[in-house]
C-alpha positions as CSV (number, residue, x, y, z in Angstrom):
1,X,27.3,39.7,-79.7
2,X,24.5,40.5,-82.1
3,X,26.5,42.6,-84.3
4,X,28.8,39.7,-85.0
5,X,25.9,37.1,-85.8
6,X,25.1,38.2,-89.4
7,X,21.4,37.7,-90.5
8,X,20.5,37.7,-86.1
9,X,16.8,38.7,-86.1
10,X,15.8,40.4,-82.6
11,X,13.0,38.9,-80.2
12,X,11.7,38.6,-77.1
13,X,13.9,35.5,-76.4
14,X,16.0,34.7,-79.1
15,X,19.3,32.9,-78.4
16,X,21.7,36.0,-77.9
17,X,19.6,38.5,-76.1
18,X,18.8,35.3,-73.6
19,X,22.8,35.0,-73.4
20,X,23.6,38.8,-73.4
21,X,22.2,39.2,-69.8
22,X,24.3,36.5,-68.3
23,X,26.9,37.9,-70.1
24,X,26.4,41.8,-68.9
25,X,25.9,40.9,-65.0
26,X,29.1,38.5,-65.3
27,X,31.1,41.3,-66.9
28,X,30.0,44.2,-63.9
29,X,31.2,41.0,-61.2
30,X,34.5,40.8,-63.6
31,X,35.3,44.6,-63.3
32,X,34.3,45.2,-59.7
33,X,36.1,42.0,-58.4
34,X,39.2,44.3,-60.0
35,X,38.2,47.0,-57.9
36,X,37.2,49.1,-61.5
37,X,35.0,51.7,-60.7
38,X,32.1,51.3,-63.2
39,X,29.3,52.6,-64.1
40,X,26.4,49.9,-66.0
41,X,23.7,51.6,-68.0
42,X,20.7,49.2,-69.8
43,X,17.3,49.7,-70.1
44,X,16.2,46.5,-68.7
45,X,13.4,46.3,-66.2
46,X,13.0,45.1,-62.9
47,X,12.8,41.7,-63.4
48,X,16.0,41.3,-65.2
49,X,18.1,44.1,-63.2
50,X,16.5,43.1,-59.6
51,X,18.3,39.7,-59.7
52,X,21.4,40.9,-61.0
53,X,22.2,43.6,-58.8
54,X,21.5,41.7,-55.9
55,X,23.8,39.4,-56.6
56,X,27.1,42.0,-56.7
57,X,25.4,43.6,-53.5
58,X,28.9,42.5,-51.5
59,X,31.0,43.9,-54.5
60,X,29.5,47.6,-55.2
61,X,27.9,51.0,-53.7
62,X,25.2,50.3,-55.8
63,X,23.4,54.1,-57.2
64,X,20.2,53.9,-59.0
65,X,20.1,56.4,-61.9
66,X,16.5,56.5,-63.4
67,X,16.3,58.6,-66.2
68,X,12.7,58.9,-67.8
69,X,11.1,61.0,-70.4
70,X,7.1,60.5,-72.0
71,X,6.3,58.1,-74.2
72,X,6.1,60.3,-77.2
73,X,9.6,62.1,-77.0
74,X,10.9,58.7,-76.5
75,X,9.0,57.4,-79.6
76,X,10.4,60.0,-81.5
77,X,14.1,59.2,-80.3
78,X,13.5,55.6,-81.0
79,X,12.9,56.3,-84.8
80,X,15.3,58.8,-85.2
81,X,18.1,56.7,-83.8
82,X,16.6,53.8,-85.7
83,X,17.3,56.0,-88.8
84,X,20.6,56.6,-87.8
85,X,22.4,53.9,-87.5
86,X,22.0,50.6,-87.9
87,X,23.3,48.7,-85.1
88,X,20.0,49.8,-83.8
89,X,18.5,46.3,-85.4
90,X,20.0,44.4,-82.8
91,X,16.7,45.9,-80.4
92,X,13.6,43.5,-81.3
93,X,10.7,46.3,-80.9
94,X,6.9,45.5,-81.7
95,X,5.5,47.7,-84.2
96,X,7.8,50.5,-84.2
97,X,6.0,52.8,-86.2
98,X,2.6,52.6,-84.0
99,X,2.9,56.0,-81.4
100,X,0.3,54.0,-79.7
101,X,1.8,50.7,-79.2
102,X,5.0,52.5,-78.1
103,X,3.5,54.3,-75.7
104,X,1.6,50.9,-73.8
105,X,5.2,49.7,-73.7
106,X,6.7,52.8,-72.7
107,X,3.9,53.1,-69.8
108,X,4.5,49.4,-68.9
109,X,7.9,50.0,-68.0
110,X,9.1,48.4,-64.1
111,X,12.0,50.5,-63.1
112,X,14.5,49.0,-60.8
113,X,13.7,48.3,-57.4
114,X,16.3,47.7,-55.3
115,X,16.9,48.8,-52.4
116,X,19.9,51.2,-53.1
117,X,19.6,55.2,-53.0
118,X,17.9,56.4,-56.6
119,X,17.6,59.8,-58.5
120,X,15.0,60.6,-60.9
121,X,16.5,62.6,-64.1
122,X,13.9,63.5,-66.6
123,X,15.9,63.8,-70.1
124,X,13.0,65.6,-71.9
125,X,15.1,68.7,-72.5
126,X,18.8,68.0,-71.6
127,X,19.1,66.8,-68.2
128,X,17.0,67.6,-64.9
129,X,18.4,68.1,-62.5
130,X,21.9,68.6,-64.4
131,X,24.6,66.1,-64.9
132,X,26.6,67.9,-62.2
133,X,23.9,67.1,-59.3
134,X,23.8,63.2,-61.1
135,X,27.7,63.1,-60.5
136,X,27.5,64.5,-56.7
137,X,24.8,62.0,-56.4
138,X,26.2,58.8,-57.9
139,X,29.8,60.3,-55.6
140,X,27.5,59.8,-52.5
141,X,27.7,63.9,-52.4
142,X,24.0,66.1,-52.1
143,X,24.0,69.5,-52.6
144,X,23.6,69.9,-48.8
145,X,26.4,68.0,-47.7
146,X,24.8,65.6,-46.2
147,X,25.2,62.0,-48.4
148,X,21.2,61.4,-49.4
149,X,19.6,64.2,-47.9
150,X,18.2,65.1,-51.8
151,X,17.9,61.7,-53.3
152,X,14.6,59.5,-53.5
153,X,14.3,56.1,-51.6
154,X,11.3,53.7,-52.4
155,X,8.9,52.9,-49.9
């Protein structure tokens, strides 16, 4: 939506990143109302996925993916995809030079918390654990055999 709105200037709550969520949830309802297996990756924080996935509770085997890395490798990812292309803009970020600022956002961060099975992958240095223990995971499969015998739950 952004990337069609020439001279769109990100923020907090401008007028298409307040649409965009609206527009994301009611997309997942459209495909899994098909029966489409799918898979919905955002960075968005509690507050906005929380509501969201509750509501398509009835419609999915909801999997929690979280993937997580420290604040200065993501800093450094930031910039360099910033550098790289420039559909970046669309992402409204506060001082994005600042390693300091980026990391009080970065710490602030509220994963997900609902209650569905989740599995931690830290993506400092490829993927850990590996992509093949994310996809037996996600597939309701543990290493075990036993569906969730590996995975974390919140308390």
């Amino acid at each position: 939506m952004a990337h069609a709105s020439p001279g769109f200037v990100p923020g907090p709550v401008d007028e298409l990143s307040v649409r965009t969520l609206p527009t994301f949830f009611g997309v997942l309802e459209l495909l899994l109302r098909a029966g489409v297996t799918t898979v919905a990756e955002a960075a968005f924080q509690d507050r906005l996925w929380r509501p969201g996935l509750e509501a398509l509770r009835g419609l999915a085997r909801i999997r929690v993916v979280h993937c997580v890395v420290d604040a200065g490798v993501a800093h450094a990812r930031m910039l360099q995809r910033a550098k790289e292309s420039s559909l970046r803009r669309v992402h409204a970020e506060p001082n994005p030079d600042d390693p300091a600022v980026h990391a009080e956002g970065h710490n602030a961060f509220r994963r997900v918390s609902v209650e569905a099975p989740w599995i931690e992958v830290d993506t400092t240095r490829g993927y850990d654990p590996d992509l093949g223990a994310v996809v037996d995971f996600v597939s309701g499969r543990s290493p075990g055999g036993t569906p969730g015998s590996w995975l974390g739950r919140r308390s």
